[in-house]
matplotlib code that plots the C-alpha trace (Angstrom):
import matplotlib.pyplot as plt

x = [62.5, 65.2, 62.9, 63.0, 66.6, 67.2, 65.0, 67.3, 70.1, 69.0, 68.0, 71.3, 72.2, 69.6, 71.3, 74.8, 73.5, 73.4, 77.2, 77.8, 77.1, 77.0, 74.0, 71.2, 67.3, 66.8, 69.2, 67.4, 64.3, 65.4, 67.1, 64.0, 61.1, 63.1, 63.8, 60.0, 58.6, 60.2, 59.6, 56.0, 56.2, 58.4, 55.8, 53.1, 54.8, 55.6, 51.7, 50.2, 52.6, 50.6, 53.1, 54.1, 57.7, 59.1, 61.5, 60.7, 62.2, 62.8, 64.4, 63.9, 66.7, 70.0, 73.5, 74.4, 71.4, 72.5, 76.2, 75.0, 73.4, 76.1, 78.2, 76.4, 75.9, 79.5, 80.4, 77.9, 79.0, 82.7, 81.3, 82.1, 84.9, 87.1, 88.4, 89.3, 85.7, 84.4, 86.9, 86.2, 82.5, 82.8, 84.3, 82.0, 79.3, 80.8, 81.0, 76.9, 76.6, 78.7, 76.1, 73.1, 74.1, 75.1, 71.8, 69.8, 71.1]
y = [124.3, 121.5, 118.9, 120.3, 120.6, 116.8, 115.7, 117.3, 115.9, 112.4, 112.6, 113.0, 110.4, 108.2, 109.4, 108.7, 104.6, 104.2, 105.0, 101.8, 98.6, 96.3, 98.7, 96.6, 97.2, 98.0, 100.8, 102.5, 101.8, 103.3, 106.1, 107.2, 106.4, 108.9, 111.7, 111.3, 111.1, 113.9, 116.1, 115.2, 116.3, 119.1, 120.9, 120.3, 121.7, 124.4, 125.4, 124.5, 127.6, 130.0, 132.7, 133.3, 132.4, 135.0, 133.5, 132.2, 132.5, 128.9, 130.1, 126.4, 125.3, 123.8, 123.7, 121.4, 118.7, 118.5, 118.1, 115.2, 113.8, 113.5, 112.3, 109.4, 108.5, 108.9, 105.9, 104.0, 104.5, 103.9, 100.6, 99.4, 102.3, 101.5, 103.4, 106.7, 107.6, 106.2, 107.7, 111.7, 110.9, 110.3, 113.6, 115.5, 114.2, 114.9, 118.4, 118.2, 117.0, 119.7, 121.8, 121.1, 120.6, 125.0, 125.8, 123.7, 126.2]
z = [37.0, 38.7, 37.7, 33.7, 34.1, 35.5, 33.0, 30.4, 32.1, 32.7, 28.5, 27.3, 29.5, 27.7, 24.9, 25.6, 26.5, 23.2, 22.3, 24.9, 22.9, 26.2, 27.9, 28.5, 27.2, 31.2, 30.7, 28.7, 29.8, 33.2, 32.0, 29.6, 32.4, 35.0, 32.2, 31.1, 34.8, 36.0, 32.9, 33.6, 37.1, 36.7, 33.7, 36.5, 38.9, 37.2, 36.1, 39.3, 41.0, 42.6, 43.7, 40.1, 40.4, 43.5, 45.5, 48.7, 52.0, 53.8, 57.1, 58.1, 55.7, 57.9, 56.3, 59.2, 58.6, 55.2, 55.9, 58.5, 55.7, 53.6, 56.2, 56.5, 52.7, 52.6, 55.5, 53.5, 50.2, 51.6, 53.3, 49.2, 48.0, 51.2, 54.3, 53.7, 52.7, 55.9, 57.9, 55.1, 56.0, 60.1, 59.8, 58.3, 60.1, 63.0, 61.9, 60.8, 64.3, 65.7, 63.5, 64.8, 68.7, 68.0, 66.2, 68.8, 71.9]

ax = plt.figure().add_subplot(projection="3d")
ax.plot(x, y, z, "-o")
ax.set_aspect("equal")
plt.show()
């Protein structure tokens, strides 16, 4: 069902593309080939479930691994936007890091 949804999403921004008289024919060739591709593999997705939609339990799942991991994409995206979102993303990896050296005892 995210799939369906980000394919709705990435649709209207397809959409919206055309409101912007400098976006390029790539644009919208990008922005329809990602809305298409992952309608397509959300709908197959969807009919190849076997457990019939129940919710499933992922006990594996880490809050810490994922706040590493947007630590890290935040020093490289503030490698460009400047300092202050290397120094926001240090921190919160740190804290992911923190994270995982607790769930690891």
């Amino acid at each position: 069902m995210v799939l369906v949804a980000f394919a709705a999403l990435m649709a209207v921004h397809f959409a919206v593309t055309f409101a912007f008289p400098g976006a390029d024919l790539i644009t919208h060739l990008l922005l329809a080939g990602v809305a298409a591709a992952s309608l397509v593999v959300g709908l197959v997705a969807l009919t190849l479930r076997g457990d019939g939609g129940a919710p499933v339990a992922a006990p594996e799942l880490s809050f810490a691994t994922a706040l590493l991991a947007l630590g890290v994409a935040a020093v490289v995206v503030g490698a460009m936007a400047g300092r202050w979102l290397v120094l926001i993303g240090a921190g919160m990896a740190a804290f992911g890091v923190a994270g995982l050296v607790r769930e690891g005892r």
